[in-house]
Each structure stands twice: as C-alpha cells, then as structure tokens.
LUMBATI-887754 format. One record per residue: x, y, z of N, C-alpha, C, O in turn. Coordinates in steps of 0.1 Angstrom, whole numbers, plus 2048, in hexadecimal, padded with zeros to 3 digits. Atoms other than C-alpha are relative to their C-alpha. Last residue first. Layout:
<sites>
XYZXYZXYZXYZ;...
</sites>
This chain:
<sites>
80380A7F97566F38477F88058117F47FC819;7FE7FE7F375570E8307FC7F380B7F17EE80B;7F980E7FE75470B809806802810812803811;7FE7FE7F073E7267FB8077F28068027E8803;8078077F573B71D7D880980280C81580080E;7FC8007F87487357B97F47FA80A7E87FC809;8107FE7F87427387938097FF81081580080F;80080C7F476872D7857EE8018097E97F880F;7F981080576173C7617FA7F58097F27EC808;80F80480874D75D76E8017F08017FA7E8807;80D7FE7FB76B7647857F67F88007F17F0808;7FB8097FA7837617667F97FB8107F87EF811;8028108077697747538087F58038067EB7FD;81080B7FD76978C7718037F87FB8087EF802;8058027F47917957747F27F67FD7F07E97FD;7F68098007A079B74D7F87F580F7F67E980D;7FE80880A7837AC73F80B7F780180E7F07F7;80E80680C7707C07568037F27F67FB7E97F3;80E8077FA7897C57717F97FA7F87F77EE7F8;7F880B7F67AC7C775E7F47FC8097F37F080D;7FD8088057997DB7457FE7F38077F57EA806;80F8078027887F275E8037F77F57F87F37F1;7FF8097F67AD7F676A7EE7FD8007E77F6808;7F680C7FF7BB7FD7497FD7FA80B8017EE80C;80980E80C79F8157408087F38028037E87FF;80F8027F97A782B7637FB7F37F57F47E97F7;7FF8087F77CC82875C7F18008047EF7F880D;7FC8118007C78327398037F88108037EC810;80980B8087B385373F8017F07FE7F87E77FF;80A7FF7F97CA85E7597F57F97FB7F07EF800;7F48027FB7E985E73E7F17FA80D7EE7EE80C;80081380A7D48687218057F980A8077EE805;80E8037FF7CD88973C7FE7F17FA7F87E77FE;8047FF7F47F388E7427F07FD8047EC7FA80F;7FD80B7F77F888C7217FE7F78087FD7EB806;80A80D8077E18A57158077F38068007EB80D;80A8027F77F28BB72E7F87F77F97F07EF7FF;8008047F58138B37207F97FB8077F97F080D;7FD80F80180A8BB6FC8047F880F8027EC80E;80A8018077FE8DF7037FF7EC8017F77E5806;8048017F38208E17177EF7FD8037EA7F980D;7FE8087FB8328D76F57F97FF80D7F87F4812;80280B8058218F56E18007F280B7F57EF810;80C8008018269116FB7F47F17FC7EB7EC802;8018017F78479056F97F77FE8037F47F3808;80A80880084F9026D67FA7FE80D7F37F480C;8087FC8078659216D57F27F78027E77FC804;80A7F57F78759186F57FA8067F77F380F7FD;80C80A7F98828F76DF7F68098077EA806808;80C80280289490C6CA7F17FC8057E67FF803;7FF80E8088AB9166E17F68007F97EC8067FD;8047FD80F8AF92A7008057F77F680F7F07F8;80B7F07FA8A59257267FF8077F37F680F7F0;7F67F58008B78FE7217F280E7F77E980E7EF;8017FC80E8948E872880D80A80180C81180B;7ED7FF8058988DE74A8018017F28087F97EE;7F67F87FD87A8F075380A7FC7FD8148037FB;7F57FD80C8638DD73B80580D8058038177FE;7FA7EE7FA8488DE7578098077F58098137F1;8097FA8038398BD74680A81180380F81A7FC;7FC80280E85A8A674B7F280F7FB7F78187F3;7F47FD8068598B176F8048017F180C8087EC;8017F07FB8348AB77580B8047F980A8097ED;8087FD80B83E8877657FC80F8007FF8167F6;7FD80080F85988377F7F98077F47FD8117EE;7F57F780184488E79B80A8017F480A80A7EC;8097F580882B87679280780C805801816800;80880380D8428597957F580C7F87F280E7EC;7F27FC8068528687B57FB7FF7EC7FC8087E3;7FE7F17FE83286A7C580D8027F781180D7F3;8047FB80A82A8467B680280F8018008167F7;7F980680C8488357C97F580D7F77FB8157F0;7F27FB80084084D7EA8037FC7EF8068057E7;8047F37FA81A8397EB80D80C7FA80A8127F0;8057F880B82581C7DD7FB80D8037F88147F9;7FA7F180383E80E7F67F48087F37F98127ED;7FE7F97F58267F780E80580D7FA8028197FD;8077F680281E7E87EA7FF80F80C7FC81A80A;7F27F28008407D67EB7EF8057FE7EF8057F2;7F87FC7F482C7B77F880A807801813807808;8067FC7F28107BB7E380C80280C80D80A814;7FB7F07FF82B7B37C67F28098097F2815809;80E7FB80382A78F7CC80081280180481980A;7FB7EF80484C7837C77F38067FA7EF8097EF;80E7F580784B7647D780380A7F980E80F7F9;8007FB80E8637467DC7F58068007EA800800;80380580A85E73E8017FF8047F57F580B7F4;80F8077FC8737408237FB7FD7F18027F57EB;7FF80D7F989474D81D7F27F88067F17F0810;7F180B7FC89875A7FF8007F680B8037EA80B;80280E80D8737657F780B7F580180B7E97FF;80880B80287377381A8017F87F68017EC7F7;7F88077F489778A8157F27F68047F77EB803;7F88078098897947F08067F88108097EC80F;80380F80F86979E7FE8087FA7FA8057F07F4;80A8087F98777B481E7FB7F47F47FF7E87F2;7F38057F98927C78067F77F48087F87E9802;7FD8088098717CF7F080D7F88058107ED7FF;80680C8078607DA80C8067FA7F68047EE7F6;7FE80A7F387D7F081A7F97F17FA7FF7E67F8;7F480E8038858007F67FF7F580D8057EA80D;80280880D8658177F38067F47FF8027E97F9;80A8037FE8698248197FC7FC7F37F17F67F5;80180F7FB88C8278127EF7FC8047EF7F1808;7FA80C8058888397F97FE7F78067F87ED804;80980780687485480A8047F67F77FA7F17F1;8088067F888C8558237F57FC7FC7EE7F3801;7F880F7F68A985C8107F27F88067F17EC805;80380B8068938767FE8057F58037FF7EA800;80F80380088D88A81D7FC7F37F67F47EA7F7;80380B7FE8B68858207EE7FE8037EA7F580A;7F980E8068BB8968027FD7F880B7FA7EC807;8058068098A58B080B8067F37FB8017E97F5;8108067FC8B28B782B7FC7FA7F47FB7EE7F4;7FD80E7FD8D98BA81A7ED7FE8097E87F3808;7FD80B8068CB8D38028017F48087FB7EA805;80480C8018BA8EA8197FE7F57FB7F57EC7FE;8048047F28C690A80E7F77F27FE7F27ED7F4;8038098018D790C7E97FD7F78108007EC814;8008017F88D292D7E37FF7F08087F47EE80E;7F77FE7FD8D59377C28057FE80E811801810;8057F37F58C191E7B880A809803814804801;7FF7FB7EF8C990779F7FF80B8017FF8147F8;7FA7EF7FA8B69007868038018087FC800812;8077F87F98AD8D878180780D80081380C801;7F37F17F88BD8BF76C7F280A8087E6808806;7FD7F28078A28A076880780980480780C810;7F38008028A688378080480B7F481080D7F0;7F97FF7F188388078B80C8057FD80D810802;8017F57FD87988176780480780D80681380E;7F57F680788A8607627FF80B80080A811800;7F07FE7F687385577F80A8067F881180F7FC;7FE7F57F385386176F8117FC80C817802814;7F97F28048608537497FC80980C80181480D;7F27FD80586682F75B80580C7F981080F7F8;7F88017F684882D76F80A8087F980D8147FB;8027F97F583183475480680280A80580E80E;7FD7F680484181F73B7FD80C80980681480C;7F58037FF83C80375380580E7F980C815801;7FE7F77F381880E7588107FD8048137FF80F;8027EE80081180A73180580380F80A80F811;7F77F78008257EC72E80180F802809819803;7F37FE7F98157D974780A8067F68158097FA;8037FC7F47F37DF73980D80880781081480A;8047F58007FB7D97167FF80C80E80181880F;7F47FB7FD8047B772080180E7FE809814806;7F980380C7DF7AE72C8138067FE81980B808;8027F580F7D97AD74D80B7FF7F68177FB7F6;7F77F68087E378E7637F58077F97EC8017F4;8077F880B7CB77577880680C7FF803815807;80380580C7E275E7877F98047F77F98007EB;7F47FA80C7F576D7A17FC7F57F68047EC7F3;7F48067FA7DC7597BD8098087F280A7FF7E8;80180B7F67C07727B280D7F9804815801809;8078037F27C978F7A27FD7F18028057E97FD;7FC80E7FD7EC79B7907F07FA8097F17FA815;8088088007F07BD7897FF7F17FD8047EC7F3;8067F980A80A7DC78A7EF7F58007E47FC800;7FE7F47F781E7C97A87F480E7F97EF8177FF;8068057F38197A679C7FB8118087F2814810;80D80480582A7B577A7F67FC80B7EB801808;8067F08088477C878F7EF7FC7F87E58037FA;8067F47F48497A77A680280B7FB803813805;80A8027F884E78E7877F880980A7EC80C808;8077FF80B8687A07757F07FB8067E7802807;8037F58018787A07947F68067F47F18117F4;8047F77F187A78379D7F88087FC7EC8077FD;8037F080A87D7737747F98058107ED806811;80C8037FF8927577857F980A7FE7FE814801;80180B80C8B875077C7F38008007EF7F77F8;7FE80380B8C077278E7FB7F87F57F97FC7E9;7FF7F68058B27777AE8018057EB7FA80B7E4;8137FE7FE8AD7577BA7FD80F7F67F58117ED;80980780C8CF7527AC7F28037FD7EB8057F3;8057F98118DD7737BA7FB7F57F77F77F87EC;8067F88038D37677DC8028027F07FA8017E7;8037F77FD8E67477DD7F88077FD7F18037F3;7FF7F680D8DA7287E180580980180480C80D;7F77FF8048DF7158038078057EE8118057E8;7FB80A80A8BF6FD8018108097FB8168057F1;7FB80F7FC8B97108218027F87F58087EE7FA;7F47FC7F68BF7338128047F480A80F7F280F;7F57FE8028A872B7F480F80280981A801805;8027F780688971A8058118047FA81B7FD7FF;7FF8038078806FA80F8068087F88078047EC;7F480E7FF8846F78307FF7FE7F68037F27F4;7F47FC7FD87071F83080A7F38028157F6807;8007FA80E84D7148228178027FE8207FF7F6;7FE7F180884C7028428028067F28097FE7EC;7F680080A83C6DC8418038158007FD81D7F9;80080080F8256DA85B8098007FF8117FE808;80E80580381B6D78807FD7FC7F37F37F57EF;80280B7F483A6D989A7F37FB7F77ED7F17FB;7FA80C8018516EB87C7F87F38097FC7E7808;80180281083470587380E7EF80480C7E4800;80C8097FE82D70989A8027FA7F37FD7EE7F2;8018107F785471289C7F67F68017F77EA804;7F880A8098567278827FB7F98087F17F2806;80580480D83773D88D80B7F27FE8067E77FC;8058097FC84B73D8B17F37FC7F57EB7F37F8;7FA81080286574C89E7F97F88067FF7ED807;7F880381385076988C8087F28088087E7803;80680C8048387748AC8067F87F47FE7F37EC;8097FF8098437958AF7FA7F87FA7F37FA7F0;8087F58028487928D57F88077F47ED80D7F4;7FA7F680B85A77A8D57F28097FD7E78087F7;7F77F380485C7778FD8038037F280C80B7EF;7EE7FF7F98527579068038027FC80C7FC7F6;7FA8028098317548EA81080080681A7FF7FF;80680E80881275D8FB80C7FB7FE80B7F1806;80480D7F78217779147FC7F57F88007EB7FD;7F680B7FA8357848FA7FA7F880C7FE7EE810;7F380D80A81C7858E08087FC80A80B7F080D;8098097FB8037988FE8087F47F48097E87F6;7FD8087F281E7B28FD7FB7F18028017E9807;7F18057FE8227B98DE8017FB80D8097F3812;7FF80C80C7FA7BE8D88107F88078127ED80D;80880C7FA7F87D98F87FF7EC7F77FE7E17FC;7F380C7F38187EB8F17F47F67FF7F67EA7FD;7FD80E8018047F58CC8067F780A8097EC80A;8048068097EE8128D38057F47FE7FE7EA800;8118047FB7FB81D8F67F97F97F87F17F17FE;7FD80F7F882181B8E37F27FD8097F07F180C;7FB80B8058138348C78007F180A7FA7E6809;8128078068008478DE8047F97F87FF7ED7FA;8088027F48218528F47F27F97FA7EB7F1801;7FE80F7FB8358508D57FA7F98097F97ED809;80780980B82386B8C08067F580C7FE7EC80F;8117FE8028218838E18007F47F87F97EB7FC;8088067F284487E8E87F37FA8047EE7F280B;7FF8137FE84F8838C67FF7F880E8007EC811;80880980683F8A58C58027F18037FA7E9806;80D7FC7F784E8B18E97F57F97F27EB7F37F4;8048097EF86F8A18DF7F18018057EB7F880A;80680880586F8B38BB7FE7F48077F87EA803;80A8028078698D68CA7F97EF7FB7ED7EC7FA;8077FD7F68858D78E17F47F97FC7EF7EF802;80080B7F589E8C88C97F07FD8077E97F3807;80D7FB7F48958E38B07FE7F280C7F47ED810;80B80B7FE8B78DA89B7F78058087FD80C811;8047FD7F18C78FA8897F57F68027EA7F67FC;80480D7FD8DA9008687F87FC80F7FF801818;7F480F7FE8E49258627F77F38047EB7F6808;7F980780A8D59438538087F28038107EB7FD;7F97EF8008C795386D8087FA7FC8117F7803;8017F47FB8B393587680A80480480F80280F;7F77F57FF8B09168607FB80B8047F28117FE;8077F380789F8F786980A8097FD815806801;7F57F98068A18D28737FE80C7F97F680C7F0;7FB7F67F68868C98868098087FB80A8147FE;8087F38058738B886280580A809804815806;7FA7F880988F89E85F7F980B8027FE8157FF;7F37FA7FA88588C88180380D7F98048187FF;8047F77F886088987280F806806811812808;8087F480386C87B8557FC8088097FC813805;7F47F58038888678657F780A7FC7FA815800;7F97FC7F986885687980C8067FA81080F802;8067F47FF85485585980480580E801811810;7FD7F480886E83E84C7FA80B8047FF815801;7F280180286F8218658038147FA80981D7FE;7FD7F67F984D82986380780080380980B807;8057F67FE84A81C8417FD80280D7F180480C;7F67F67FE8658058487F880D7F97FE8187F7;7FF7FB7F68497EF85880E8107FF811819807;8017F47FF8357E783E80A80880A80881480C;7FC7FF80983F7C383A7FF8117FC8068167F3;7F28007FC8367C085D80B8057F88168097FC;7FA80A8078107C285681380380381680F806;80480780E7F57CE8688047FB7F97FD7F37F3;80780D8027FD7D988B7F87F97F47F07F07F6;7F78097F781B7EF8857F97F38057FE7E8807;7F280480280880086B8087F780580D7EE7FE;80380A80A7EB80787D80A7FA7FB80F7F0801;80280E7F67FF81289E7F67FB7F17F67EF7F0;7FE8097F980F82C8847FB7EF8077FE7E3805;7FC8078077F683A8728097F78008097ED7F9;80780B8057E48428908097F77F780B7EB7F9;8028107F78038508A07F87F87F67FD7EF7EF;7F780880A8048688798037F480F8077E880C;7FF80880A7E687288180A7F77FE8087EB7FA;80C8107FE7E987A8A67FE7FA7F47FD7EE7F5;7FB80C7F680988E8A07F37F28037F37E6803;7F68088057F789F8858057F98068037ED803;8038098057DD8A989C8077FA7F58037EE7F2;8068117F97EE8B48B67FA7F47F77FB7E77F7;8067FE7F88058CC8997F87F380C7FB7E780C;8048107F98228BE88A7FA80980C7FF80D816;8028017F58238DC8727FB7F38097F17EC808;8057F57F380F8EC8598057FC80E7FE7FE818;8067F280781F8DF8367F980A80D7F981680D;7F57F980E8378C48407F88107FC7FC81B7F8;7F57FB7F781E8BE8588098037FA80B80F7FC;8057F27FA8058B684280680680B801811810;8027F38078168A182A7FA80D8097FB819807;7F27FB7FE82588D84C7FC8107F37FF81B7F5;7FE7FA7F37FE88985680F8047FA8108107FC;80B7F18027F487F83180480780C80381380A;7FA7F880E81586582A7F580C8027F98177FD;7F07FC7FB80D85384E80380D7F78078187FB;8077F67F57E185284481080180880F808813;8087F58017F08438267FB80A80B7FA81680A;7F57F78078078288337FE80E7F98088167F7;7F67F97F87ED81D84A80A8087F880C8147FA;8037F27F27D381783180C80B805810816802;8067F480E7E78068197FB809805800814806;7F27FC7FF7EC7F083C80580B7F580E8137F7;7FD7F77FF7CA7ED83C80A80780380B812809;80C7F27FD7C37E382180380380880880E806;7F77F680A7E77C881F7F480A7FF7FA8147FC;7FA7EE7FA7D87B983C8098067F681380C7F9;7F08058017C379C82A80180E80E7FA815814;7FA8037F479D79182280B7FE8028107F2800;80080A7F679679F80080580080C80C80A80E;81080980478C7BA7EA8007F48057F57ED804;8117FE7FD7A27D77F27F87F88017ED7FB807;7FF8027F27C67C87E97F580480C7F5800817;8038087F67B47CA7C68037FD8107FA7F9817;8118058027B27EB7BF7FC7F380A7F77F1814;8067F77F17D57EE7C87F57FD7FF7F17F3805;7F98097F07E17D47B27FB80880A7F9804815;8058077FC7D17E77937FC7F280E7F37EB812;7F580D80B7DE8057967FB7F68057F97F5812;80180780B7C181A79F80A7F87FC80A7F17F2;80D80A7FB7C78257C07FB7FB7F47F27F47F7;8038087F27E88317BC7FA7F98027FD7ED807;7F78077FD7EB83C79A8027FC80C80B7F380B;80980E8037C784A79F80C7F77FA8077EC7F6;80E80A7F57D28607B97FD7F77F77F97EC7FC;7FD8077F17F38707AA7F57F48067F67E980B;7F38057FE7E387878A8057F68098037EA80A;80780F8027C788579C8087F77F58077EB7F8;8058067EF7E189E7AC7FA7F47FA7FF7E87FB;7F980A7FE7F489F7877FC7FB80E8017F0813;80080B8097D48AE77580A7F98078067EE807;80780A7FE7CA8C57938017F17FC7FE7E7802;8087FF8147E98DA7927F97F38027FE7E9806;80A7F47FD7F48DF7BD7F88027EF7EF80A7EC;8037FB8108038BD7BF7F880B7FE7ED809801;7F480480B80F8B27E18028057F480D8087F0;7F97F97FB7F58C17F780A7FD7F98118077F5;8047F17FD7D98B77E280B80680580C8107FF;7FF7F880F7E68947DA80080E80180B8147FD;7F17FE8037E988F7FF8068077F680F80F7F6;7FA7F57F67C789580680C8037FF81180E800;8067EE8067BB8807E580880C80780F815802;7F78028117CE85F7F17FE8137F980481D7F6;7ED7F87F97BF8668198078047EF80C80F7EC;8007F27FC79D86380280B807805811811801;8047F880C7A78447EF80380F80580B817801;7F07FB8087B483680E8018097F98078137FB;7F87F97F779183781B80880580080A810804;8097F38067838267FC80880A809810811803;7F77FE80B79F8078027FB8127FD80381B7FA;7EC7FA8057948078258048067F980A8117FB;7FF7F47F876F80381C80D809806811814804;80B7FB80B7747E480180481580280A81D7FB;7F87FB80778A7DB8207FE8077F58068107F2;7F77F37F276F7D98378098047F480680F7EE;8077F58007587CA81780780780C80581380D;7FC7F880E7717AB8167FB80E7FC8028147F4;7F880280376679F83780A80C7FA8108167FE;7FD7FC7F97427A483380E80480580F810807;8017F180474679381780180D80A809816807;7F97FB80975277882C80080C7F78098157F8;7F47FE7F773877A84480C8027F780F80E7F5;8057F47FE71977B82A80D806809810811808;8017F880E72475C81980281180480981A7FF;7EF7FF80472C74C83980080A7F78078147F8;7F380280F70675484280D8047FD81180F7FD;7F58087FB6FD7558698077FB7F38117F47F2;7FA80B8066EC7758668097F68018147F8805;80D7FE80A6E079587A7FE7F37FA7F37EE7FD;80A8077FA6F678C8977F58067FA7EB80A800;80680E7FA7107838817F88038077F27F8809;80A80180D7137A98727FB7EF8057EF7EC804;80E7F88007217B28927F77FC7F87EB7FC7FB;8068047F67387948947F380C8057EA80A80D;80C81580674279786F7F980180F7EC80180E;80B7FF80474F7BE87C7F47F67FD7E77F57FD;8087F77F37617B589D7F18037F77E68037FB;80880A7FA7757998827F680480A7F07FB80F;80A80680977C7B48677F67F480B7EB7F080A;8097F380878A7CD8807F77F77F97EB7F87FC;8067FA7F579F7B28937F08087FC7E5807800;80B80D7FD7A97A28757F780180A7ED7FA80B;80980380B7B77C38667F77F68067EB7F7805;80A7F77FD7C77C788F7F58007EF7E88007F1;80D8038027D87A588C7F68118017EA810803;8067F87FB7FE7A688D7F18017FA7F08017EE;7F77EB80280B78A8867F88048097F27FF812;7F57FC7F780B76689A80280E7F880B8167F9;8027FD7F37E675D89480B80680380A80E80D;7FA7F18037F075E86C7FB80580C7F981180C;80F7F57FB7F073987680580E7FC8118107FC;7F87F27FC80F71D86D7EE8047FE7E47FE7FA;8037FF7EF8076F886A80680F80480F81080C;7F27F38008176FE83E7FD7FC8138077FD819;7F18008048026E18388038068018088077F6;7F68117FE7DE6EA84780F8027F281180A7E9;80180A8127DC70C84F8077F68008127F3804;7F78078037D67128777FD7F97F07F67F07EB;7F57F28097BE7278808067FD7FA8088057F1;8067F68087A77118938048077F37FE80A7E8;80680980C7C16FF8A07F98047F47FD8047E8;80F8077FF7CA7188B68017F97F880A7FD7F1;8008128067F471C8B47EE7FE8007EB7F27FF;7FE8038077F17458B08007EE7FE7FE7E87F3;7ED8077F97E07498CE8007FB7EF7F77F57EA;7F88138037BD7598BA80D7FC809815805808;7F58068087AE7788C88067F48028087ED80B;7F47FB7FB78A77F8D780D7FB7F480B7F57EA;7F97EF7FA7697848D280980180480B80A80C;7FD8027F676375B8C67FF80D80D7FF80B819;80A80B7F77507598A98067FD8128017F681B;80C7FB80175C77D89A7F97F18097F07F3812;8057F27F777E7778A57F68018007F380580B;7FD8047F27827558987FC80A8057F180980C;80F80A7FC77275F8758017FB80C7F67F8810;8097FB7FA78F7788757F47FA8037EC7FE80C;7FE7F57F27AC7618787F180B8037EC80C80E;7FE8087F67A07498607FD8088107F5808819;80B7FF7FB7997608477FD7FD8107F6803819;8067F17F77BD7688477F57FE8037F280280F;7FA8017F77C774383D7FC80E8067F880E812;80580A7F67A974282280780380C7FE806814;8097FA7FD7B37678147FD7F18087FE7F2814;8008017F17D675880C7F48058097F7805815;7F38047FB7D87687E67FE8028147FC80C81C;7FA7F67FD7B176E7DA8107F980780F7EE80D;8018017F27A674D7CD80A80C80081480C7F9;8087F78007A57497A67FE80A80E7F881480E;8007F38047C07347A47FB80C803801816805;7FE7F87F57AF71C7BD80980C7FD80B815805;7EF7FE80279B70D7A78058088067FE812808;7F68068087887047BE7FC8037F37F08027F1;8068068097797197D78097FE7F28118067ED;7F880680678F7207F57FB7F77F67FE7EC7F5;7F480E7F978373C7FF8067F77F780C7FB7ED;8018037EF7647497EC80D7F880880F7EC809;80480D7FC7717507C97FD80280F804809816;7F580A7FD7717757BE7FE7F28057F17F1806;7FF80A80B7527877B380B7F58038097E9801;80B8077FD74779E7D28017F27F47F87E97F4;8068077EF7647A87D97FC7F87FE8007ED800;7F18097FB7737AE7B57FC7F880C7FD7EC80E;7FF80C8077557C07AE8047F27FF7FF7E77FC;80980D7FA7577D27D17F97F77F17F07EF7F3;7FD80A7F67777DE7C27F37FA8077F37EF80B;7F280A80676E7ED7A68017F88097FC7ED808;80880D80D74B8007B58097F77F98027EE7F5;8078057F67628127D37F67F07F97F57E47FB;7F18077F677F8207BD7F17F48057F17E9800;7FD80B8087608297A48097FB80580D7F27FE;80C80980574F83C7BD8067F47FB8057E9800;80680D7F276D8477D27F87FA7FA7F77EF7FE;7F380980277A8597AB7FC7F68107FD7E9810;7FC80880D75A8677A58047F58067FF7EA809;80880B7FB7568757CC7FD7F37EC7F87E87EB;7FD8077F47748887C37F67F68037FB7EA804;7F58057FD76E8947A38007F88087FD7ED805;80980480974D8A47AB80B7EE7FA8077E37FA;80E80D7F675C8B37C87FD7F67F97FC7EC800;7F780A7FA7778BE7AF7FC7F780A7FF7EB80C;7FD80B80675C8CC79980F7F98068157F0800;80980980474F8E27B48057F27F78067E77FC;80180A7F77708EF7BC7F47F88007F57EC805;7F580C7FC7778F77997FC7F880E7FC7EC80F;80180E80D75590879880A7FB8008087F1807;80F80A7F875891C7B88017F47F68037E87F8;7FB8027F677D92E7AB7F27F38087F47E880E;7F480880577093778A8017F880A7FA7EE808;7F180180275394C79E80B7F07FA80B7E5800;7F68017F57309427958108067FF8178067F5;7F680A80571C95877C8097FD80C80F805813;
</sites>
C-alpha cells in the first residue's frame, strides 16, 4: 500500500496539469473563436487588438521595430500608434509570426499565431499562479482556491486570447509576486534576485499601467532587510546593497536599451507619452480634446453622475469583446459576494500575541501590497479623466494578484474560526461549523470553474457563432 503522503502528491500532479489543461482549452476557444480584427460588428472584436496587431505584423514583415509615427501603424482617426509604448509583447509575438511566416503567408494563420503566444503566456502564469499558491497557502482547498480565482475569473481568462500586452504583463506581475514569495521564505538568493529582475524588465516593458507593481516590489524587497537581532530592530544595510545591486545592474541592462532608443527617436521623451500626443494632434482627433479635464468637469462628476465604478468592478469580473459581451447577473453577484465576505474576513479580531514583534514591518508589507492593488485603479481613473471615458477593468487587472490574496485570506480566516470568543456556545458547534466551511470552500471552487465555462459556452461562443468571422486585412 502507498504511503498517505505519495498519494496526495500524486493527486496534486493530477490536479495541476487538470487545472493548465482546462486554463489552456478555454482560452484557445476564445482564441480561436473571436472576430478576426476588425470584422464587423465590431462589438464582438477583442478591445484594440486591431491597433496592437499592427505593431506586431510590422515586426514580423519587417525584423525590426516601428518609429512610432510609421504610417503603417498608425490608427486611422485617433493618428496615434501603440509604436510609442513599450513593445516587448509585440516584440515576442511579432519574432514568433515571422518564424511561422516562412512556413505560411496566411493572415489567418499569423494572427492566430498571435493570439496562441498569449494563449501560452496565460498557461504559464497559471503555473507561476500555482507556485505561489503553494507557498502562501499550506491547506490544499484554499491554495487551489487561490489559483482558480485568479486564473479563472472570467476577465483573466480572457486577457489570454488576443493580441495585446495585458498577457504578458499578467505574466510579469506573477513571475514579481513568485520570486518576492520565495524570498520571503528562503531569502534573496542569485536566483531570486534574477527572478524577480526578469519580472521586472517584463513589466516595465509591457505596459505602464503596471508600473506600481514594481514601485511596490521595490519597498517589498527594501522591507525584507529589516530584521531583529538580540531583541532589537536592525537594518542589514550591507546585505541589501549587494542584493539590490545585483537586481539593478540586470534590471537597467534589460530595459536601458528600449529607453534609450525612445529618446533618441523622440528628443528626449523617453517614455514616449507626449510625443504620442503630439502625432495624435498632427494626424487625428485625440481622444483627450474631448475629454473630462479639457471640457473642465470635475472629477467627482465623472466619478459620480456615471455608473464608473459600477462599471469597472463588472468589466473587471467579465466583460469580452469590446465590453459588450457580459455574463449573466448571477455571475456578478456570486464573485461580488466573494470579494466582499474575503475582505470582511481580512478584518476579523485576531489573538494577540504576547509578543508583538514585527508589527510595524507588517503593516508596512501591507502598505505595499495595497498600494500595488490601488496604483492601477489611481492610473484608470486619472486616463479616463483626462484622456478618454473608460473604465475597462483590464486596466486594474495589474492588481489582482495581491487583491485575490487578500480575498482568499479573508475566507481562510472566516474558516479557521479563530476569532470565535474561546468560550460560548458557539465552541460547542465547532467541529460542526468547520465541517461546513470546508464544504464551502469546495462549492466556492466549484462555482467559479461552472461560471467561467458558462461565461465561455453560453454567454461568449453563441455571440461568436451569431457574427461568424471574415479575415479583413488589407
């Protein structure tokens, strides 16, 4: 008979390549089903995938990178290019189409193509998603828990399935959150320091809207020098110079090269943001001469008189193609409820200790994991203001990582039924109530997997199905 100990790990393998299976088979439905570009109706059309294609179909026909004003690149009416961000997604996707191009000269096949990097990405994440789980959650039910509120909520799935940099910027923010978890637990060894660079210079060349995730994972690594020896408070200066030397020295080798070649292109802006305005006033209509801060609104209207927010929590749960294909209401209340009893559990009393070492670190660990939930959403409300009414909840997805740790931390917390007062009736039923947790905890997992083969099967295709799809490439 095997040991106890073999068979769990067996069936977590088992597990595991499950949950990449059907992460992997969802989203290349989506891939492979969605409209081509800019096939009309244009609801149906993944959000902005034409203007990104752009950029990588250049790279792959040309072997090199776009100057943001090309022509080529250039979407008509707005006269602006996603030539002026940061390009390493398009980089990746446009090196791949140009291998696969010299098998093939089908659009059909390039595009997908495309969309199948990130497909690959998304799976990838999945895995970092698991690694983390593992070190974060040591009871199996709230690790996968953890992982398939991440990678199953339905907005995540999709940011997998077309041509953008929100994969691998999902990425990056993952392969940041798995190197800090593992250092937190053994240490900013070489190879943490090299993880958490990588996840860095991705990051910093993928999307901008991400960027106070490393904003944050720099206090995180600061916070971790801080120690105590012989009972007192004590910074490791020495220590955290000779790591953060290491991560910066490959960090700035990884990205000086990009920043630079912006400011030579671009007389000195380096991130390419005001000589975007400038091509958008010399060629189009900006989004931004029409928007709340030039028409002199204030903020709390935009804010207030317009369901914002109500908008970018539902967008943020699910929403696919141009924010027009919604899941049912059921949907959004089950993962609304979900949020709202794992954060109230956040905030449950707790036992103190008698020793109440390393309070102020911890307080500011969570400072920093806030703010790595709160930057993107500060970042979305300051674009929709002054550039263009959005509130696409992709563009707070940079915080989901941290947001759902807290979210399934809470619910953990409600399960543990430690803040239960120590006598009382209630410690009679205990046994009972903890019985009911774990079932919970399982209905809880079960519905986010049936909600997001809903939201594929039955909200997504037959809209899909409806429009059929024609290749439309000039």
């Amino acid at each position: 008979m095997r040991p106890v100990g073999e068979k769990t790990h067996k069936r977590e393998r088992i597990l595991f390549v499950l949950y990449l299976v059907v992460f992997f088979c969802l989203a290349s439905v989506i891939a492979l089903m969605q409209p081509h570009l800019d096939t009309p109706p244009w609801f149906g059309n993944p959000p902005d995938e034409p203007g990104r294609y752009l950029v990588s179909r250049y790279i792959c026909r040309y072997g090199r990178l776009p100057n943001g004003f090309d022509e080529e690149i250039r979407i008509y009416g707005y006269g602006i290019s996603y030539g002026f961000y940061t390009m390493l997604p398009y980089i990746v996707q446009g090196f791949v189409m140009r291998f696969v191009n010299l098998f093939t000269d089908s659009e059909l096949i390039l595009l997908y193509t495309a969309r199948f990097v990130n497909v690959g990405i998304g799976t990838a994440m999945a895995a970092l998603v698991y690694g983390i789980g593992r070190r974060l959650f040591q009871e199996s039910r709230f690790r996968w828990l953890f992982c398939v509120l991440v990678m199953y909520l339905p907005q995540s799935l999709f940011l997998h399935t077309y041509a953008n940099t929100d994969s691998m910027t999902m990425f990056s923010t993952a392969l940041i959150a798995y190197a800090l978890v593992r250092a937190y637990g053994e240490g900013f060894t070489v190879l943490n320091c090299l993880l958490l660079s990588g996840g860095i210079i991705i990051c910093a060349l993928s999307y901008y809207n991400a960027y106070g995730c490393i904003l944050s994972s720099i206090f995180l690594f600061l916070l971790f020098f801080a120690v105590q020896k012989e009972g007192k408070p004590r910074y490791d200066f020495k220590e955290m110079l000779k790591k953060g030397g290491l991560i910066s020295a490959v960090v700035l080798l990884g990205i000086g090269w990009y920043f630079i070649r912006n400011a030579v292109l671009y007389e000195g802006d380096f991130l390419g943001l005001e000589t975007l305005k400038k091509c958008g006033e010399m060629y189009g209509n900006p989004p931004y001469s029409n928007s709340y801060a030039a028409r002199g609104i204030p903020l709390a209207d935009m804010l207030f008189d317009n369901p914002y927010f109500s908008g970018l929590i539902n967008s943020f749960i699910a929403a696919y193609g141009s924010m027009a294909i919604y899941a049912g209401l059921w949907t959004y209340r089950f993962y609304k409820l979900v949020f709202l009893t794992g954060l109230l559990g956040g905030l449950l009393p707790r036992k103190k200790e008698a020793e109440e070492k390393g309070r102020v670190k911890k307080l500011l660990l969570h400072a920093s994991l806030l703010l790595w939930i709160l930057m993107p959403v500060a970042l979305c409300i300051y674009y929709a203001y002054t550039m263009d009414y959005q509130y696409q909840g992709r563009y707070v997805m940079p915080g989901l990582l941290p947001f759902m740790y807290y979210v399934t931390g809470g619910l953990k917390r409600w399960a543990d039924f430690d803040w239960l007062p120590s006598k009382g009736r209630l410690q009679s039923a205990l046994p009972v109530l903890k019985r009911l947790a774990v079932a919970a905890c399982y209905v809880t997992i079960a519905a986010v997997i049936l909600f997001l083969f809903y939201m594929v099967f039955l909200r997504a295709v037959p809209v899909y199905l409806k429009i059929g799809y024609v290749l439309q490439i000039n």
